[in-house]
DOMARMAR-26595 format. One line per field, with one value per residue (C-alpha): residue number from 1; residue in three letters; y, z, x. Coordinates in nm, 3 decimals. Layout:
BEGIN
num: [NUM,...]
residuo: [ALA,...]
v: [Y,...]
w: [Z,...]
u: [X,...]
END
This chain:
BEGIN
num: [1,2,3,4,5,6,7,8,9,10,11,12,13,14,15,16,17,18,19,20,21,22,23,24,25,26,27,28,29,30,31,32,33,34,35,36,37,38,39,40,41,42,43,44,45,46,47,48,49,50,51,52,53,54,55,56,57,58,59,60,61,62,63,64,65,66,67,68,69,70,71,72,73,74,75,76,77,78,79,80,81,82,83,84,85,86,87,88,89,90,91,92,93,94,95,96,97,98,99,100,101,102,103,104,105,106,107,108,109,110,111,112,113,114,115,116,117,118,119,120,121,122,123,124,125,126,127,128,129,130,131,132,133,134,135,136,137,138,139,140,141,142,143,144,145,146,147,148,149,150,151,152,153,154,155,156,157,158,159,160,161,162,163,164,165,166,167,168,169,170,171,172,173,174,175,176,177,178,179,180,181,182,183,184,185,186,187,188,189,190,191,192,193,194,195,196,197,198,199,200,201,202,203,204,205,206,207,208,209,210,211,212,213,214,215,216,217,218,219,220,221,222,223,224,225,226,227,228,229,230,231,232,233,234,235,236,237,238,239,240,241,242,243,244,245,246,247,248,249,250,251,252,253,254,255,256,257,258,259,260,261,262,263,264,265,266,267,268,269,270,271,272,273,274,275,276,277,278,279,280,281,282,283,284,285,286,287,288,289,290,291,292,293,294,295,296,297,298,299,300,301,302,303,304,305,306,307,308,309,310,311,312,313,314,315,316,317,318,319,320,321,322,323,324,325,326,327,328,329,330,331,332,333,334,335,336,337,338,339,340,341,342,343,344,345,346,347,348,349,350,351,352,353,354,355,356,357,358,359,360,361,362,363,364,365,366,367,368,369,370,371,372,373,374,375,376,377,378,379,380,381]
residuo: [UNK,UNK,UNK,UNK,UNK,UNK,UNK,UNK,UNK,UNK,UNK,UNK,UNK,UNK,UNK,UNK,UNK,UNK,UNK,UNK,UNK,UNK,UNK,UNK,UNK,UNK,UNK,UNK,UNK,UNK,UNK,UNK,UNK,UNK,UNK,UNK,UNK,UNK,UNK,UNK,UNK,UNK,UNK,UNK,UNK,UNK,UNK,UNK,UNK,UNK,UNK,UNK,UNK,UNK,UNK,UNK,UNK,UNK,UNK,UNK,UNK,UNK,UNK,UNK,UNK,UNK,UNK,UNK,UNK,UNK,UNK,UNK,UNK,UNK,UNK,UNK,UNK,UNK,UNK,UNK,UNK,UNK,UNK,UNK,UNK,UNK,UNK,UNK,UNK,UNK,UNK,UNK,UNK,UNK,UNK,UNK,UNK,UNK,UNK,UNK,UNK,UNK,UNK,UNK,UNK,UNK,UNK,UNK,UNK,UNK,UNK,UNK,UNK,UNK,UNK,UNK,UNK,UNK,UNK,UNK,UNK,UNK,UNK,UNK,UNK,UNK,UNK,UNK,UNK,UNK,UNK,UNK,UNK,UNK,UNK,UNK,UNK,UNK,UNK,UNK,UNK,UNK,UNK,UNK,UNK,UNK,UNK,UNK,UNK,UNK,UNK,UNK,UNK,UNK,UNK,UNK,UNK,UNK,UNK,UNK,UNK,UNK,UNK,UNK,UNK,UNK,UNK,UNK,UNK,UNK,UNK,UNK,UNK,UNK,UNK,UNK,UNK,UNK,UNK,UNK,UNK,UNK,UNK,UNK,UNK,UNK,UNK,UNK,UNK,UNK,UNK,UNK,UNK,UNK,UNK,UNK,UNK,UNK,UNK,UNK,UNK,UNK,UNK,UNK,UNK,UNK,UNK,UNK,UNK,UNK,UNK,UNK,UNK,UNK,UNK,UNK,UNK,UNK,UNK,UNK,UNK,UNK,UNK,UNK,UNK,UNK,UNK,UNK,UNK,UNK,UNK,UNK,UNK,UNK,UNK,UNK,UNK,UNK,UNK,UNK,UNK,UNK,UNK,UNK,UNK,UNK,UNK,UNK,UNK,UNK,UNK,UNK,UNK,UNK,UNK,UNK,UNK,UNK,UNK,UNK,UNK,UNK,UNK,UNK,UNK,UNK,UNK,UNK,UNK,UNK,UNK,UNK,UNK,UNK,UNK,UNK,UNK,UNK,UNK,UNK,UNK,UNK,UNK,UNK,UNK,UNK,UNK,UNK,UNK,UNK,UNK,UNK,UNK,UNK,UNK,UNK,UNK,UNK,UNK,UNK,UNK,UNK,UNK,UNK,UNK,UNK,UNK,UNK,UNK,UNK,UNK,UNK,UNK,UNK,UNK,UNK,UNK,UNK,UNK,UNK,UNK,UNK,UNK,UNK,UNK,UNK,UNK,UNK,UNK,UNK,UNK,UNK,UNK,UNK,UNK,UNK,UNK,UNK,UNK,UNK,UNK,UNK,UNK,UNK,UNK,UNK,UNK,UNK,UNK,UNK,UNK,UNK,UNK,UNK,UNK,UNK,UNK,UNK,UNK,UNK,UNK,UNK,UNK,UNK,UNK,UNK,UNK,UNK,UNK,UNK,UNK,UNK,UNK,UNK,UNK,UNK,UNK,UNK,UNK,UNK,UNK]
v: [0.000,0.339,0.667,0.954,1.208,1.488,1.389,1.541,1.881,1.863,1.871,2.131,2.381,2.350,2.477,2.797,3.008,3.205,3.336,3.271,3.608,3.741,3.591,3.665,3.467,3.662,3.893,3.767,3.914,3.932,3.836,3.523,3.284,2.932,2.655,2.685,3.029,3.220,3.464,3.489,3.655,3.467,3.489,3.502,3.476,3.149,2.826,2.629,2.269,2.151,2.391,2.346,2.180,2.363,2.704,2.625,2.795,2.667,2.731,2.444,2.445,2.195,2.231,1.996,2.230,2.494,2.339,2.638,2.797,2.508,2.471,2.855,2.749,2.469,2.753,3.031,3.163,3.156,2.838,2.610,2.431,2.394,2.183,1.985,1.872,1.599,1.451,1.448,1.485,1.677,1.803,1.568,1.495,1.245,1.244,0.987,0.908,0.541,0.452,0.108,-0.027,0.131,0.481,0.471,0.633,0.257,0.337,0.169,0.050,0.013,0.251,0.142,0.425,0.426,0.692,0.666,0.443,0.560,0.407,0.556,0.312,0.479,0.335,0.535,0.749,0.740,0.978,0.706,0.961,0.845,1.143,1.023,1.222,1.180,1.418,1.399,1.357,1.076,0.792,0.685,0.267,0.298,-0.029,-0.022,-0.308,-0.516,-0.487,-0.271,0.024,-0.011,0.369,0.300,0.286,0.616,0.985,1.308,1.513,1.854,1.770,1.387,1.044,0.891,0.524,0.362,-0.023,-0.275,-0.459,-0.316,-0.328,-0.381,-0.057,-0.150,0.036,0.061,0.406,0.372,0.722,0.731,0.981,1.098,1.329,1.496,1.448,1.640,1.930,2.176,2.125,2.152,2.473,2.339,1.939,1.947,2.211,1.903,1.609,1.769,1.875,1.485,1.341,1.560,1.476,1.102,1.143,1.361,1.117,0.819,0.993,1.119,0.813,0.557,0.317,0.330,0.107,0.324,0.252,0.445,0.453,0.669,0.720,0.955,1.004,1.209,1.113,0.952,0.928,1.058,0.842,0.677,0.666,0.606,0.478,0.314,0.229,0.009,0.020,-0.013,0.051,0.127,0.496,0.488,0.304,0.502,0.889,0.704,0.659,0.993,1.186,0.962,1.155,1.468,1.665,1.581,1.563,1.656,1.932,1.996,2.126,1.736,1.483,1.126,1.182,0.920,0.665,0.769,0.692,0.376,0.249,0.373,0.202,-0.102,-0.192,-0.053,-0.331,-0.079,-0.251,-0.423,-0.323,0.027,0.329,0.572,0.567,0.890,0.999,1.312,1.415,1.698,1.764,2.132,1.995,1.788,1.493,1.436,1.518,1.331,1.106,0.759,0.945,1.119,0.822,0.667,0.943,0.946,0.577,0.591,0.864,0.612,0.344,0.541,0.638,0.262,0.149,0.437,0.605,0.995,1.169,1.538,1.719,1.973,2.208,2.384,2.688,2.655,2.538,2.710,2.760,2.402,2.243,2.364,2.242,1.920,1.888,2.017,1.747,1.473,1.594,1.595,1.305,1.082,1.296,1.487,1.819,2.064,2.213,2.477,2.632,3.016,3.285,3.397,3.168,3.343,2.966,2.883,3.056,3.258,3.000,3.065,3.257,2.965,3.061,3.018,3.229,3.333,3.099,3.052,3.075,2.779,2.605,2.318,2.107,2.231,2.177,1.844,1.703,1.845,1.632,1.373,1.406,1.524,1.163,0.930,1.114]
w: [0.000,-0.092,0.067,-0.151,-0.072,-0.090,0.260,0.319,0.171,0.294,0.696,0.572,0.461,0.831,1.006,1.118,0.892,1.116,1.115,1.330,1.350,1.414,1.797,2.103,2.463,2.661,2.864,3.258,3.524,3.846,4.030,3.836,3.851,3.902,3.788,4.046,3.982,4.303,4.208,4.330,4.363,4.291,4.644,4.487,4.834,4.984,5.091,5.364,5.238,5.386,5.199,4.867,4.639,4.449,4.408,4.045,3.824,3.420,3.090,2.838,2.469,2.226,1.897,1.766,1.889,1.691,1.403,1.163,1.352,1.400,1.016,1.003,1.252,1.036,0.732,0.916,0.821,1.182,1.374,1.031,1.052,1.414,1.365,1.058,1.184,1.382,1.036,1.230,0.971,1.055,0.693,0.675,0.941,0.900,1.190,1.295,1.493,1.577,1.741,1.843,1.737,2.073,1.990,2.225,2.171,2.078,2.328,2.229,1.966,1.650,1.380,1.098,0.804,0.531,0.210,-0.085,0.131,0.416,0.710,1.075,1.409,1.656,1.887,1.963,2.286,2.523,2.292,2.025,1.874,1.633,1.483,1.197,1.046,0.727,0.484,0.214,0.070,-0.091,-0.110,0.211,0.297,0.660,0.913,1.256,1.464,1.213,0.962,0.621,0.635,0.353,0.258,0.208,0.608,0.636,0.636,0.730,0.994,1.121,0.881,1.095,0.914,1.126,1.160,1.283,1.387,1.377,1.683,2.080,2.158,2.511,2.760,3.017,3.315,3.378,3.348,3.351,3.430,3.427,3.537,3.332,3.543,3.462,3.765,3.633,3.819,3.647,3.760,4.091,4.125,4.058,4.111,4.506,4.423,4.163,4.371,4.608,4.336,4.233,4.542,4.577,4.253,4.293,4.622,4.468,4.158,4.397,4.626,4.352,4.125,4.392,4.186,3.861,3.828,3.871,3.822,3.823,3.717,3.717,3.527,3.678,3.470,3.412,3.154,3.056,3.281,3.558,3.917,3.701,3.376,3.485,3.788,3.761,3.980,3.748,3.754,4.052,4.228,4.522,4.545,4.872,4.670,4.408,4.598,4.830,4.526,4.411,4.705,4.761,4.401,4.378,4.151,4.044,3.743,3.415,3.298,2.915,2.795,2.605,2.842,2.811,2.719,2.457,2.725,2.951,2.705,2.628,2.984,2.994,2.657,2.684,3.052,3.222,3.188,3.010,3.037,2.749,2.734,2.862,2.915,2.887,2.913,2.942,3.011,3.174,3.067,3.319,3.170,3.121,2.812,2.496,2.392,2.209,1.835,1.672,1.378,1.589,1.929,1.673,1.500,1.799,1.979,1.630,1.665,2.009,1.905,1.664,1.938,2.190,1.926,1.837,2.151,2.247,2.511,2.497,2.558,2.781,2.804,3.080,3.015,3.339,3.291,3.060,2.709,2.384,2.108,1.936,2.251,2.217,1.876,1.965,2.279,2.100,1.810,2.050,2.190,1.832,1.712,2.001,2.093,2.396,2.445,2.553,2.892,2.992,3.338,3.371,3.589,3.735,4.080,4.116,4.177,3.954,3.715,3.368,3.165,2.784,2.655,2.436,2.074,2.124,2.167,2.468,2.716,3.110,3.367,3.598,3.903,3.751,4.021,3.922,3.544,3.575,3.786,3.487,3.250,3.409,3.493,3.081,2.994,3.253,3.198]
u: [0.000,0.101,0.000,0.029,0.331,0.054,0.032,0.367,0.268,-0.063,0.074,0.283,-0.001,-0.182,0.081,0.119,0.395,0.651,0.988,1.263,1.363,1.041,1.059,1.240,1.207,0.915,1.058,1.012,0.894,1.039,0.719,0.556,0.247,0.317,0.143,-0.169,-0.196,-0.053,0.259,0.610,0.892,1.223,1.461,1.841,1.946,2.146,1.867,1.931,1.991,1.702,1.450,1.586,1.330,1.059,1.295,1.473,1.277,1.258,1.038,0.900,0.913,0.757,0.874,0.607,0.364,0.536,0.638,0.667,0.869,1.115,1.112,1.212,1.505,1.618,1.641,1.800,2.171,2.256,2.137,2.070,2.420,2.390,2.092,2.230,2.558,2.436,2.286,1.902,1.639,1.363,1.273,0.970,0.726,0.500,0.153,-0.037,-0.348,-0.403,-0.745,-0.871,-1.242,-1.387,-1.237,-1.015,-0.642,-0.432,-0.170,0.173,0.109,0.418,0.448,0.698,0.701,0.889,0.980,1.163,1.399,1.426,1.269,1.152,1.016,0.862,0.583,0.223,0.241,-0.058,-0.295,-0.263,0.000,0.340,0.562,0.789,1.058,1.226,1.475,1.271,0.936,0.820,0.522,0.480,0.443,0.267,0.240,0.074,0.040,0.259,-0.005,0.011,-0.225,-0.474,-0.525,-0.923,-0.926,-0.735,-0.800,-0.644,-0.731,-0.588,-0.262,-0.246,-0.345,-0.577,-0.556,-0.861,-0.792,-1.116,-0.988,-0.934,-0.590,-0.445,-0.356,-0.095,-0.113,0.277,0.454,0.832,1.020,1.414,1.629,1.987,2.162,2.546,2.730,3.065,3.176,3.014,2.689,2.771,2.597,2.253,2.285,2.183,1.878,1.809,1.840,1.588,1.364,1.351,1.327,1.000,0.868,0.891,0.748,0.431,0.427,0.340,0.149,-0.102,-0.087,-0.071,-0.292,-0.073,0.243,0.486,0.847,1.142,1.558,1.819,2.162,2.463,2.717,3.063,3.293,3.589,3.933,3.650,3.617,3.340,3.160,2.800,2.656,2.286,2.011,1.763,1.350,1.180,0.864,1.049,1.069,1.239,1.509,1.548,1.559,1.834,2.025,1.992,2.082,2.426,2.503,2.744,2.934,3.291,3.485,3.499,3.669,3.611,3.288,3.176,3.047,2.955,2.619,2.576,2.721,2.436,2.182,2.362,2.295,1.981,1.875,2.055,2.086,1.787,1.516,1.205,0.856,0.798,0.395,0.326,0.140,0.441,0.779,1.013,1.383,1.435,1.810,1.959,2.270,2.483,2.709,2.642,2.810,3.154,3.140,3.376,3.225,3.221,2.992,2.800,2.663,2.621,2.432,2.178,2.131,2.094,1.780,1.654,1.645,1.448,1.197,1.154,1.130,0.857,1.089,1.030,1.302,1.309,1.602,1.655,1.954,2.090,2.374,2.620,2.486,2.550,2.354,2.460,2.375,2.021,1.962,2.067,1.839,1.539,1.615,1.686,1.314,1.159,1.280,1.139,0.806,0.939,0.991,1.245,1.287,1.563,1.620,1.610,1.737,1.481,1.564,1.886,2.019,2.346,2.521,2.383,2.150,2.130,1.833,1.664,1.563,1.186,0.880,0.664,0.673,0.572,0.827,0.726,0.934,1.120,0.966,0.591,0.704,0.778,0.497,0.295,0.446,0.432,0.072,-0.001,0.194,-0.057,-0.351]
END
């Protein structure tokens, strides 16, 4: 079966046209709203190490929910070649919508694309939603489910194909969160306002979804000729467990600005034990520093992306103080490409040093801690 590439041009022409230069970041406020709608004021002061969660303060961007103005990114003179090095094509982005016979999203469910030879595998998240991404635009072969999509039971809707299966299909309960965290002494300056932030997170997570199974990882890491490479704590549904392992983590290490990033998501890929059925699964990635670049890490790190997407893992970096501009790109693809989205941590907390103003529009200043229960809630719910 063949889908027609008009499908390609067709998502094209619903999105909203923009230009890169035509937005700044919002200008923020030094009194803000959070999340349940009371304001505050940011204290730059010192915090006691016991009161330490709850005060980093970060904004979210989803470049799928902005897509012409990431295609105006990909164009521009200044930040194009940033986001082509790491050969991650974007050009073409294929949407899908996969219902079972009762309506229902069909959560997890395989999505195998393929155009004009190129192939993408990425797995439905728990709207029934796939994202494919190709570099260019040809007929499209579609398979969901392992069976070939028969373009008489397809149509297109809001710029997505909509796949409607004639059987139910099972929904797993199990939500598996991991944790990727840069350990290297550079983020020393925000990794114990971290640790405390997750410790209160998995602590809320549980709390409110006590009748979900929950489990959770994490991955530390620093890089080579460091004390260590990674240190892991695998899934479990023992939160105690896992926020013990956390908070024996510190800073140390590393020295120039690459880290072992693609190591990290080796571990986390390859060693941590990912349910096989589930309702969502997602990698938070704290890090300050991309990986290596040399030819070998960089096809690793882009197979690495194609792995997560295949195996339905959504990956969500969070970028503390001390990115660049190439650094961005690369986070926001590594979101993109595996149906995340992009978080960076601001100023306006005072804590750690200067953070990179990201190249996005308006967005809401939230705590980091608020920012990520909501998330997490958006990928149960």
């Amino acid at each position: 079966m063949r889908l027609l590439s008009w499908l390609f041009v067709s998502t094209t022409l619903l999105l909203t046209a923009c230009t890169a230069d035509s937005y700044t970041p919002a200008a923020l406020p030094t009194t803000f709203e959070t999340v349940d709608g009371s304001e505050s004021t940011p204290d730059r002061g010192q915090h006691p190490a016991s009161d330490r969660s709850g005060l980093i303060t970060a904004g979210e961007w989803n470049d799928l929910d902005h897509w012409g103005f990431w295609q105006d990114l990909t164009g521009h003179q200044e930040y194009g070649h940033s986001i082509s090095d790491w050969g991650i094509h974007t050009t073409e982005r294929i949407r899908i919508q996969v219902t079972d016979a009762s309506g229902e999203p069909a959560r997890d469910v395989e999505v195998r694309a393929a155009s004009g030879g190129q192939h993408f595998t990425t797995r439905t998240d728990h709207r029934g939603r796939a994202e494919c991404f190709f570099a260019t635009a040809s007929d499209l072969e579609l398979m969901v489910d392992g069976r070939e999509v028969d373009e008489r039971v397809t149509e297109e809707v809001s710029g997505a194909i909509v796949v409607r299966l004639d059987y139910e299909t099972e929904r797993s309960g199990a939500v598996d969160l991991a944790f990727l965290v840069d350990a290297t002494g550079s983020m020393g300056d925000e990794l114990e306002f971290l640790k405390d932030d997750l410790h209160a997170i998995l602590q809320e997570v549980g709390d409110k979804h006590a009748t979900i199974q929950l489990r959770t990882a994490a991955v530390f890491y620093r890089d080579t000729d460091d004390a260590y490479l990674t240190r892991h704590s695998p899934f479990t549904e023992d939160l105690a467990t896992m926020t013990a392992f956390i908070a024996q983590q510190s800073a140390d290490g590393g020295g120039d600005f690459p880290e072992a990033v693609h190591t990290a998501l080796q571990v986390a890929l390859h060693e941590l034990r990912w349910s096989t059925k589930a309702r969502t699964r997602v990698a938070f990635l704290l890090l300050d520093a991309p990986p290596h670049s040399d030819a070998q890490t960089v096809a690793t790190y882009r197979g690495l992306l194609e792995e997560a997407a295949a195996a339905g893992i959504h990956l969500v970096p969070i970028v503390a103080s001390g990115i660049d501009k190439p650094t961005e790109f690369l986070m926001r693809l590594t979101a993109i490409v595996t149906n995340g989205t992009y978080v960076f941590i601001t100023d306006d907390s005072g804590i750690g040093n200067d953070h990179l103003e990201p190249t996005v529009g308006p967005f809401e200043v939230e705590y980091l801690k608020d920012l990520l229960l909501r998330l997490i809630d958006q990928s149960i719910d």
